[in-house]
N, C-alpha and C positions, 0 to 999 in steps of 0.2 A: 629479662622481662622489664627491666625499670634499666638498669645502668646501661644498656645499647639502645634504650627502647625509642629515642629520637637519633632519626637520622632521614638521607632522600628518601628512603623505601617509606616512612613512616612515621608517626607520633600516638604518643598517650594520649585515646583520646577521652580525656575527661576533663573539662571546662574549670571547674572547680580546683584542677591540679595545677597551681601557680609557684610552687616551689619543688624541688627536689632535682634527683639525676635526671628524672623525664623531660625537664623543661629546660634544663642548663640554669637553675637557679639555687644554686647550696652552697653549702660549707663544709670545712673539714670535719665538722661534727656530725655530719648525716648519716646516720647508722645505716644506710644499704652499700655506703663506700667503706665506712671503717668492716660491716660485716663480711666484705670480699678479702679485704687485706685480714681480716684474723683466718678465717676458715683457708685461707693458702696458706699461711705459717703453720696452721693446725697439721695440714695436709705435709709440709713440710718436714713438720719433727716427728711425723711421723712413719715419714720417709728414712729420717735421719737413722731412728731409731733400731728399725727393719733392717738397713745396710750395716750397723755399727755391729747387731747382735748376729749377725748371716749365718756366721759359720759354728753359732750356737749349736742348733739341733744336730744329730743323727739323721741325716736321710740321702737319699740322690744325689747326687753331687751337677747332674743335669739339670733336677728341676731348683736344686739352689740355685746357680746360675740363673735361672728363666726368671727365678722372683726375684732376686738380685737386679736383675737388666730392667723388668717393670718399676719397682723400686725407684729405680736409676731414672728412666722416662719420665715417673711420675715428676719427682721431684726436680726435673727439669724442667717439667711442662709449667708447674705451677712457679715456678722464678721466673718464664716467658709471661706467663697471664699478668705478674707482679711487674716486670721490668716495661712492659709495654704499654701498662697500665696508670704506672706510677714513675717512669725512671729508674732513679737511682735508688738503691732499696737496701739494706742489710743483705749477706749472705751467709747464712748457718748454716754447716757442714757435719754437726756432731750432734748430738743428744745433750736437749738443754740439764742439766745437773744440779744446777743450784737456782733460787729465784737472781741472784747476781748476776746469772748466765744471760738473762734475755736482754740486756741491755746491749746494741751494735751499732755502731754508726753505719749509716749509710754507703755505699762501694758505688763507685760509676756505674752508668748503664753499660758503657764496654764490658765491664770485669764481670758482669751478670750475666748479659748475654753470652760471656768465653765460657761460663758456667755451664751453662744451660746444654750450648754447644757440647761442652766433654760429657755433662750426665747421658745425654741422648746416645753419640756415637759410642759412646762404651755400652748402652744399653741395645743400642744394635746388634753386636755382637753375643749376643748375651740374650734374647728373649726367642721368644718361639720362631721356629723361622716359616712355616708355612702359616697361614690365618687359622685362626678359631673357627670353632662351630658355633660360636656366640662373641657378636660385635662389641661386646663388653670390655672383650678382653685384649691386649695388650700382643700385637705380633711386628714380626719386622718392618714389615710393609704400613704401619701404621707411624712407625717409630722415622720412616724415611719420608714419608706422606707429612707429618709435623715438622721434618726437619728442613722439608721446602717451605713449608708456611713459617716457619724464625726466619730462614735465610730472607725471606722476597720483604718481607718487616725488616732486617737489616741493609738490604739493598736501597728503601726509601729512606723517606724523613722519618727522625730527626737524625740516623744515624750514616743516609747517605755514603754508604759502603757496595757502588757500584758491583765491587767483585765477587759479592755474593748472589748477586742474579747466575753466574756459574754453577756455583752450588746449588742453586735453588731448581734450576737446569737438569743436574746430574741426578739429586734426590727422587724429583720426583719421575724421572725417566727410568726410575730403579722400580717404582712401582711400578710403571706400565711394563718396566721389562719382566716383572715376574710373571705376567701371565694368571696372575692370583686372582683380580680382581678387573673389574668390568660395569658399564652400566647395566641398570636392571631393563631389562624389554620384555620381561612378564608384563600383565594386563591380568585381573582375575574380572570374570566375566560373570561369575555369580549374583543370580539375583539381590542378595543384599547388598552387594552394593551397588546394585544400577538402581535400585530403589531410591537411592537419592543423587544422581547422574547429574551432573551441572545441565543446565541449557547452554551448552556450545555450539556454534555454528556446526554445521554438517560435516563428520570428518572424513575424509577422503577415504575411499576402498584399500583395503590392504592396511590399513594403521591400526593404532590402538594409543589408548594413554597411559603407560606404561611410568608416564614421570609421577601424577598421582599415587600408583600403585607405593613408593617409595613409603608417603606418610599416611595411606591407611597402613598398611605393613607395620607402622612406627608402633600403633594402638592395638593389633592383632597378635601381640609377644610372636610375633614370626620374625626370623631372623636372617636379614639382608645379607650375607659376609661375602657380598660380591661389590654391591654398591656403595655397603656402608662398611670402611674402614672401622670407625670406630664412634660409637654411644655412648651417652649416660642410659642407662634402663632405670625406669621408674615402676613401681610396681604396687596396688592394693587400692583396695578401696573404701577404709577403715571398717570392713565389717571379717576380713579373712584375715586379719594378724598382721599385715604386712603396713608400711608406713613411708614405704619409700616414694612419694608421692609425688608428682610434678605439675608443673602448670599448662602445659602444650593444652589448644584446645580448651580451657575453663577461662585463664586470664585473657589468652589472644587468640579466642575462636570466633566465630559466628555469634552477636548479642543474640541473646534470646529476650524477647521483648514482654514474656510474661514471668513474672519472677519465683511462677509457681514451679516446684524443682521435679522434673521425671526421672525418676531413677532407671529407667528404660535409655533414654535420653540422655541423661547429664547436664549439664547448665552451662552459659560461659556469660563471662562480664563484654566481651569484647572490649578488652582494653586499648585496642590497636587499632588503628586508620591505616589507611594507605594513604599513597599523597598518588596529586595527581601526576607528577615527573614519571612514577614507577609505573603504573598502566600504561604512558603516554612511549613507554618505552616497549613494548610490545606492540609485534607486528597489528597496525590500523583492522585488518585485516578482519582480526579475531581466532585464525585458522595458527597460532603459537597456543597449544591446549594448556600451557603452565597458565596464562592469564587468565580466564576463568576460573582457575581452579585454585591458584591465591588469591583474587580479588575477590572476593564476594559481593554481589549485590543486592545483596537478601539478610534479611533478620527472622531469626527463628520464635514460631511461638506452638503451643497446646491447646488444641484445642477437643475435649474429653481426652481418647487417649493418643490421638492423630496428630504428627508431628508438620506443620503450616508452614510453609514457607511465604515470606512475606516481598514482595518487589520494595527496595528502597532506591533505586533508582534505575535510569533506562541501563542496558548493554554499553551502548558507548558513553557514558557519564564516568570520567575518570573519578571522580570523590563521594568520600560516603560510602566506601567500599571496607567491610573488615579484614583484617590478615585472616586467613582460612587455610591458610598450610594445613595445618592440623587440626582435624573437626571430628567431634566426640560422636555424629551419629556413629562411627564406623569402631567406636573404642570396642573393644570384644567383651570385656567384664562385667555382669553383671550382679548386683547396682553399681551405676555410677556414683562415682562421690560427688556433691555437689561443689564443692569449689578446688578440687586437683583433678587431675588423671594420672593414668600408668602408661602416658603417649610417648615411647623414648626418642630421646634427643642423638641428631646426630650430631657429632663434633667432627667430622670429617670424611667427606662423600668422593667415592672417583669420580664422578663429575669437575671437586673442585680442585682432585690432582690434574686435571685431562688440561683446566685453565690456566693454571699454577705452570706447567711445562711452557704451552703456548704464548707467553706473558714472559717468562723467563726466557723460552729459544729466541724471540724477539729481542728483548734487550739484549741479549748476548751478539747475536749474528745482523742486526741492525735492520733486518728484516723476517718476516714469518720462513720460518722452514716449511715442508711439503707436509711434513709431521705435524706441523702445530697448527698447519688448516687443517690437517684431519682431527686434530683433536679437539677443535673450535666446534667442526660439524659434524660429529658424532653427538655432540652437547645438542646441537640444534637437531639434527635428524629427527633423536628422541621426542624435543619440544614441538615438534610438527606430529607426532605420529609414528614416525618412518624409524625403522628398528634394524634396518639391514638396506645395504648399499643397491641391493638390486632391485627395490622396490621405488617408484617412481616421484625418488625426491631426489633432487642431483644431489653427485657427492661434495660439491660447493655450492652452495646456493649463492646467490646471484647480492646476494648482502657481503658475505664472506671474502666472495674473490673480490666486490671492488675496494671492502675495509684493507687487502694483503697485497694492495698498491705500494703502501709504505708503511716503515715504523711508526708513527706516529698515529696512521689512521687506524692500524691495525691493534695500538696500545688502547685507545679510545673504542675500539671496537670490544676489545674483552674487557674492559672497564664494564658497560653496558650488557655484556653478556653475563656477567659475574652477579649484576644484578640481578638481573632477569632471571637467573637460574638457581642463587643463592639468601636471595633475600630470605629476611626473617630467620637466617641462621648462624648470628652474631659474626659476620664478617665482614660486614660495612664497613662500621668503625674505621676501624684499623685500617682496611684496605685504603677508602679516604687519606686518613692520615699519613699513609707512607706514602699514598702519590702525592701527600703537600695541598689537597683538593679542601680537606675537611670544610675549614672557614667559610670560604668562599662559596662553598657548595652550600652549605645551609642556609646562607645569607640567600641566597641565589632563592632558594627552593621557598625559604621563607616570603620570599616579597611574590612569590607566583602566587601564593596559596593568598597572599593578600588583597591580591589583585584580580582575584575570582569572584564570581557571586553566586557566594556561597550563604551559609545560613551559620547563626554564631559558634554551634561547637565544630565548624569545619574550622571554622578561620580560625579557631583554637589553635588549629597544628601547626599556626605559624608563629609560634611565641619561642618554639626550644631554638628556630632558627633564629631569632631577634634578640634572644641573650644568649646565644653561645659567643666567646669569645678565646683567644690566642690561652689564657691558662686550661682554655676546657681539654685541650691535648691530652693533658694529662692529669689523673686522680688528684687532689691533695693528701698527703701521708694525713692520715685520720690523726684526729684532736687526741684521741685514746693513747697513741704511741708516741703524738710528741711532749704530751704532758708526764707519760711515765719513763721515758727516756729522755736523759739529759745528753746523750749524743746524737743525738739530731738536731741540731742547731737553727736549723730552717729547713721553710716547707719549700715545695715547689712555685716555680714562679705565677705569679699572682696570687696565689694562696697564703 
């Protein structure tokens, strides 16, 4: 929400916010960056701890194994969130013991990533091998779905290890090859939710939108485990006990422009803009259904007990648009909480294995394989409607085959699709930064938004682009950890 929350898809939009992660304007003292770096070392030893003690209890010798290998993922995943975040980082392997114990110097990013690397492939072996009944939870195909998204981060900058676009290759063709997992092309056609039906162009006979269904699904506790590899679940709404609460939908939904709170309802701040690059990247058209359905052009208000929809700007106005991936009319719990939800988050969709392949088979064979257009436009089928090959969307579309001309056009082609498909699910970033794009893109997007005539809190969202600069790559190790360890000697560079 704040530490990805500027990038091309978007910005913070709130005028008054002139310092922090959202704008590229902080220090090592900014408690949402030192708060990422403690809660992964929390995550960490407590990883440590769980592996150290395994073979404590009496039980199963299967299901030790299973929580063993999750164990084993977890704490790989969070030294990936840490190494990619921040570089070179500490690596703790044991259960801290004494207050003596937490002091580490810092290890290469090699030696963390080699980490990360052994925690996962041993936890491969070792975790459940078909998927869950609940995306929560931790199966093989999840374990090789993240171990393409390290590999194609080590294939880029800064670590520029070409020969892991191979791996990244292999991984994630392990998913598709299980046959486990697939896009969703349900559609629920029930009156509650057509009750609030975007105004889309007219959609062609025989389709549906099936890619929405994804994130009402997210707030309905219904559970994807075809689509969605793997969640965070969020859950309660401070009056049933529960506390696990999230921001999906409150911070970055739809504004609600009366501040009066319906528990029917729920509230959001709309924290989040769009920029105009990310509409501008959907089909002209309007006939790609994911663009109406993350742009929004409307602000919500009440009026008695009647939920208003407000026009804030025309159809085709790229700005002024809020992130609406995930929108509280459809959250299932009643009351809402006024400032969280229980909208869970996905941390990894087949969708962004199907890109992840296509993007890898490329780099590898120096052109798209037969495979990795289908797996370009099975992404787009969906994004049109079209849910199966027999129904009247070619199995290439006419974008697709001339992007799979060559390497190059076809890299630039899933760049843009990655977007268009994944936005607002913290994957920008990064993806940026290992194509080398980051800087230059912001700067880019920033001087568009500048050059617009726009009204002041648009032209807001072009400040994260105007101070980000070459240290923003990467975190500063928090003021917290280099003031209580005296082995850390220095921060990252510019910090």
């Amino acid at each position: 929400m704040v530490l990805e929350a500027c990038t091309d898809e978007g910005y913070y939009a709130r005028s008054a916010q002139t310092t922090g992660p959202q704008v590229y304007v902080y220090d090592a003292s900014d408690a949402d960056v030192s708060n990422l770096w403690t809660a992964l070392y929390v995550g960490i030893e407590r990883a440590n701890d769980l592996i150290a003690n395994i073979n404590v209890p009496k039980m199963d010798e299967t299901i030790r194994q299973q929580i063993l290998g999750e164990a084993l993922f977890l704490r790989g995943y969070y030294y990936f969130l840490l190494v990619s975040r921040f570089g070179d980082v500490p690596i703790r392997l044991s259960p801290t013991t004494s207050p003596n114990g937490v002091r580490l110097a810092k290890s290469p990013a090699a030696d963390v990533y080699a980490q990360v690397l052994r925690d996962m492939k041993d936890a491969e072996g070792k975790v459940r091998q078909a998927k869950w009944d609940n995306s929560a939870r931790i199966s093989k195909t999840v374990v090789q779905g993240i171990l393409a998204r390290v590999y194609l981060q080590m294939a880029g900058y800064p670590l520029m290890d070409v020969a892991k676009y191979a791996d990244a290759l292999a991984y994630s063709k392990k998913v598709i090859d299980s046959g486990e997992r697939d896009l969703n092309v349900s559609y629920n056609t029930d009156p509650f939710f057509n009750s609030f039906n975007e105004t889309v162009p007219s959609i062609p006979a025989n389709s549906n939108n099936a890619y929405r269904q994804i994130f009402i699904d997210a707030g309905q506790e219904t559970n994807d485990t075809k689509e969605i590899l793997w969640e965070i679940e969020f859950k309660g709404n401070q009056t049933d006990g529960y506390s696990e609460r999230g921001g999906l939908g409150a911070q970055n939904g739809i504004t609600f422009t009366n501040v009066a709170y319906t528990p029917t309802v729920g509230y959001s701040y709309g924290f989040h803009k769009c920029t105009g690059r990310l509409f501008n990247k959907y089909d002209a058209s309007g006939l790609d259904l994911r663009r109406d359905w993350i742009l929004a052009n409307y602000s919500l208000n009440v009026v008695g007990t009647a939920v208003v929809r407000v026009a804030n700007t025309a159809k085709t106005q790229p700005y002024g648009r809020d992130c609406a991936k995930w929108k509280r009319e459809y959250e299932k719990i009643i009351p809402k909480a006024k400032n969280d939800s229980e909208i869970d988050f996905p941390l990894l969709r087949y969708a962004d294995v199907l890109l992840m392949y296509a993007e890898a088979d490329n780099q590898v064979n120096g052109s798209p394989s037969s495979l990795a257009i289908e797996c370009v436009n099975k992404v787009r089928r969906r994004a049109y409607g079209r849910t199966n090959v027999s129904l009247p969307y070619p199995t290439s579309d006419a974008a697709t085959t001339a992007a799979a001309t060559s390497k190059a056009s076809f890299q630039l082609f899933i760049e843009d699709e990655r977007m268009r498909e994944l936005c607002f699910e913290d994957v920008r970033k990064m993806d940026l930064i290992r194509w080398n794009k980051f800087i230059s893109t912001m700067k880019s997007v920033s001087s568009e938004i500048r050059t617009q005539t726009l009204s002041p809190s648009q032209q807001y969202g072009a400040l994260g682009g105007e101070s980000v600069g070459t240290k923003h790559l990467l975190f500063p190790i928090p003021s917290v950890e280099t003031t209580s360890n005296p082995l850390i000697t220095e921060n990252n560079p510019g910090w």
